[in-house]
C-alpha positions in Angstrom: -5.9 14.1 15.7 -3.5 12.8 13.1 -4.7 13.0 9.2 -1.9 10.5 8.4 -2.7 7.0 6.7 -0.7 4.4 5.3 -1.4 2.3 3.1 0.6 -1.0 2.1 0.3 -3.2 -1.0 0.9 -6.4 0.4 2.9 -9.3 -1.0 4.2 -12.6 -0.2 7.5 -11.4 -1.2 7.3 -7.3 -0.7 5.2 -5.2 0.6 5.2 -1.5 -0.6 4.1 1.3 1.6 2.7 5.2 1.3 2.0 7.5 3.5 -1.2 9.7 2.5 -2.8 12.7 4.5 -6.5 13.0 4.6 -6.0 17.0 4.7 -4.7 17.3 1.4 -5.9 14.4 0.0 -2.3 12.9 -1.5 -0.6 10.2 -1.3 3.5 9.6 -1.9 5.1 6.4 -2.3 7.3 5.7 1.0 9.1 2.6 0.6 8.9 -1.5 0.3 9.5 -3.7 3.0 11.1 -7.4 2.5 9.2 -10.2 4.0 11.2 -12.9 5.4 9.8 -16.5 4.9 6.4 -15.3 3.9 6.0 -13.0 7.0 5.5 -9.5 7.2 8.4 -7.1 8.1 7.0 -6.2 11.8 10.4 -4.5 12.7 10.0 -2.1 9.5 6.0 -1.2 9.6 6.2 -0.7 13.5 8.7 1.9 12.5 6.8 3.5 10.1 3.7 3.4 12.5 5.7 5.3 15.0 7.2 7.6 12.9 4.2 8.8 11.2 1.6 8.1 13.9 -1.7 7.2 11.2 -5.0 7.6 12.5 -5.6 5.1 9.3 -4.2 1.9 7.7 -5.5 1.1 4.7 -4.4 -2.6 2.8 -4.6 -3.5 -0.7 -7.3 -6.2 -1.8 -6.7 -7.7 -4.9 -9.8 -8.8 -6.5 -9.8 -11.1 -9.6 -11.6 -9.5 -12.5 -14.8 -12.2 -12.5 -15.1 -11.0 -8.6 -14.3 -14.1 -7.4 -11.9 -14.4 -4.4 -8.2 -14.2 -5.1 -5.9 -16.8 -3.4 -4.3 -14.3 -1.3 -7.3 -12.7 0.2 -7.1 -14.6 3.4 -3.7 -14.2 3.9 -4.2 -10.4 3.6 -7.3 -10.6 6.0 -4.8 -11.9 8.5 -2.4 -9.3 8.0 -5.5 -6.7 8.6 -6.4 -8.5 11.7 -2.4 -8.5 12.9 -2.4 -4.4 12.2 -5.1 -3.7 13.9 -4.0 -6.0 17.0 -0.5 -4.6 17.1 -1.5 -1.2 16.3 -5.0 -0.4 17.9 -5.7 1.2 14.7 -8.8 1.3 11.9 -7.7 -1.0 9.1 -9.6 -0.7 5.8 -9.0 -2.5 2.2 -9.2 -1.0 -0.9 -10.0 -2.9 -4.4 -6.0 -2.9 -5.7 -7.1 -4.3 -9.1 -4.9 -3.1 -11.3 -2.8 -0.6 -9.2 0.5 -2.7 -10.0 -0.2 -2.2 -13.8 -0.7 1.4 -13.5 2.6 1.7 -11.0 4.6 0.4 -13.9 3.1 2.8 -16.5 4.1 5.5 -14.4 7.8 4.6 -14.0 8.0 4.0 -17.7 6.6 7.6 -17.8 8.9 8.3 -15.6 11.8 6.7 -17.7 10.3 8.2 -20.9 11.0 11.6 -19.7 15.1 11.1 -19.0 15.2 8.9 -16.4 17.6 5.9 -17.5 17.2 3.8 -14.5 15.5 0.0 -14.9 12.3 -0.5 -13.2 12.8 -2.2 -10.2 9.9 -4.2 -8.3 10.4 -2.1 -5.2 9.5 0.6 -6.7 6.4 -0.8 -8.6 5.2 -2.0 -4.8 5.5 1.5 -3.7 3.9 3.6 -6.0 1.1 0.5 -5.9 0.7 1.5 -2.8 0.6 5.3 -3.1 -2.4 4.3 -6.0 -4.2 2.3 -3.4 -4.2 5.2 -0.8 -5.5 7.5 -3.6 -8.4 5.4 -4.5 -9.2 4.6 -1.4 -9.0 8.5 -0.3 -11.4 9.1 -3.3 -13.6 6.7 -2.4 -13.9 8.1 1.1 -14.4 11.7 0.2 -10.5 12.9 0.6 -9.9 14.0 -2.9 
């Protein structure tokens, strides 16, 4: 049985991707996909799905901080539904409240210590994502 999971930070625009293992309980920022109108990247995640054949897909679910519903929410629902239809796989969120906040403190980090790259948005979606597996790893008894 695989102890794969990826997890993807969803967006509109981008949506970042890690790949976690339940074993060891990390998660490593993979890459970020490009939606085209609006849509998600099918070509790109079925790709991933095949090359790292996860027993779990977990989905960011951006919650606003008064709890109420954000406007996104049933647009991400959909995409849950889609995974698991195209995928025969368990799909589970995890809260993502503040993960893209925290992605960006880590690249500054990152840039702190030498690096002289600009932060690019890619980038922030991926390591988003890899924070969302974490949680959600931590949450389920992984870490």
């Amino acid at each position: 049985m695989s102890t794969a999971v990826i997890a993807f930070d969803f967006g509109l625009k981008r949506t970042g991707v890690a790949v976690g293992n339940t074993l060891t309980g990390s998660a490593t920022p993979e890459c970020t996909l490009i939606s085209k109108d609006e849509k998600p990247d099918w070509q790109g995640i079925s790709k991933l799905i095949d090359e790292w054949k996860p027993a779990q897909i977990v989905v960011g679910l951006p919650v606003e901080l008064d709890g109420t519903e954000n406007p996104l929410k049933k647009r991400i629902d959909r995409f849950c539904n889609q995974l698991n239809g195209r995928y025969n796989l368990p799909v589970d969120q995890e809260n993502e409240q503040f993960t893209s906040i925290e992605a960006a403190q880590r690249l500054k980090q990152l840039r702190q210590s030498g690096r002289k790259q600009k932060v690019k948005k890619e980038e922030v979606d991926k390591i988003a994502a890899s924070i969302i597996l974490e949680n959600w790893m931590q949450n389920n008894g992984y870490r």
